[in-house]
C-alpha positions in Angstrom: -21.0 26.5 -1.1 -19.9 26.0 2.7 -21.2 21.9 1.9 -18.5 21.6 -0.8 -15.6 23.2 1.6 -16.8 20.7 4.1 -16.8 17.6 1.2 -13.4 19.1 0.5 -12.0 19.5 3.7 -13.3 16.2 4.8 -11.4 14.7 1.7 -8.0 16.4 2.2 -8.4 15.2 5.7 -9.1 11.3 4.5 -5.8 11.9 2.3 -3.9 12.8 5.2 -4.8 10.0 7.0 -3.9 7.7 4.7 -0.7 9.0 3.7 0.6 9.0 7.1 -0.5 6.1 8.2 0.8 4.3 4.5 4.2 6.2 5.4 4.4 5.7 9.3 2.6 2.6 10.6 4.1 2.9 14.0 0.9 5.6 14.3 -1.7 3.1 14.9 0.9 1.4 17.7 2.4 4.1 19.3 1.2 7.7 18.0 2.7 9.5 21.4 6.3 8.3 20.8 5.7 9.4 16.7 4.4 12.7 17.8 7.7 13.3 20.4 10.0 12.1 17.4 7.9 15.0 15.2 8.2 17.6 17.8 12.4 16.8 18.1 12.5 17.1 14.7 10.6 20.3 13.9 9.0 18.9 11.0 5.5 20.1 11.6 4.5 20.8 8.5 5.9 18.0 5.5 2.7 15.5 6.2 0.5 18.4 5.8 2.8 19.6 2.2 2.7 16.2 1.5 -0.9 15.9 1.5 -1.6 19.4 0.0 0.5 17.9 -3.2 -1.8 14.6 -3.5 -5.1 16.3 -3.1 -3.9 18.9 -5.4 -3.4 15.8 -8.4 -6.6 14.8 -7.3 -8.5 17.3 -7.8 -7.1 18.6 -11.2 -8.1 14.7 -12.3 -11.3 15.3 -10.7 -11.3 18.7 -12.6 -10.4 16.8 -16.0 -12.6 13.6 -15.6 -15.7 16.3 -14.8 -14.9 18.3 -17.7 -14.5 15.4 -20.3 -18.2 13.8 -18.9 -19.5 17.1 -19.7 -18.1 17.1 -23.1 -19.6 13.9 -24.1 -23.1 14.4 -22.4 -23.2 17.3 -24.3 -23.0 15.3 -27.7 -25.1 13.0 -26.4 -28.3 15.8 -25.8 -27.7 16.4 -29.4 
């Protein structure tokens, strides 16, 4: 159980990552001054939202695609 948090957390993570550096690409040149703008701003928490909303599609395709592959390996053990 704790390895699939881990798989999970490690994948929200991943999704994070990629989100804010597909949105803000001035992270991998200057991440201090993004982090000031952030902190100015107040908005701690949208890229963290943002991600929870992805991961969240994700995972109920991951749900569907799981439960469709069990469907059909069931007909096929038949």
């Amino acid at each position: 159980m704790i390895s699939i948090i881990k798989k999970e957390i490690v994948f929200y993570l991943v999704i994070l990552f990629l989100l804010a550096i597909a949105k803000h690409s001035d992270l991998l040149s200057s991440p201090v001054i993004r982090f000031a703008d952030m902190q100015s701003l107040g908005n701690y928490f949208h890229p963290f939202l943002w991600s929870a909303g992805v991961y969240l599609v994700i995972l109920i395709l991951r749900i569907i695609v799981k439960f469709v592959k069990k469907i059909f390996n069931r007909g096929e053990k038949k």
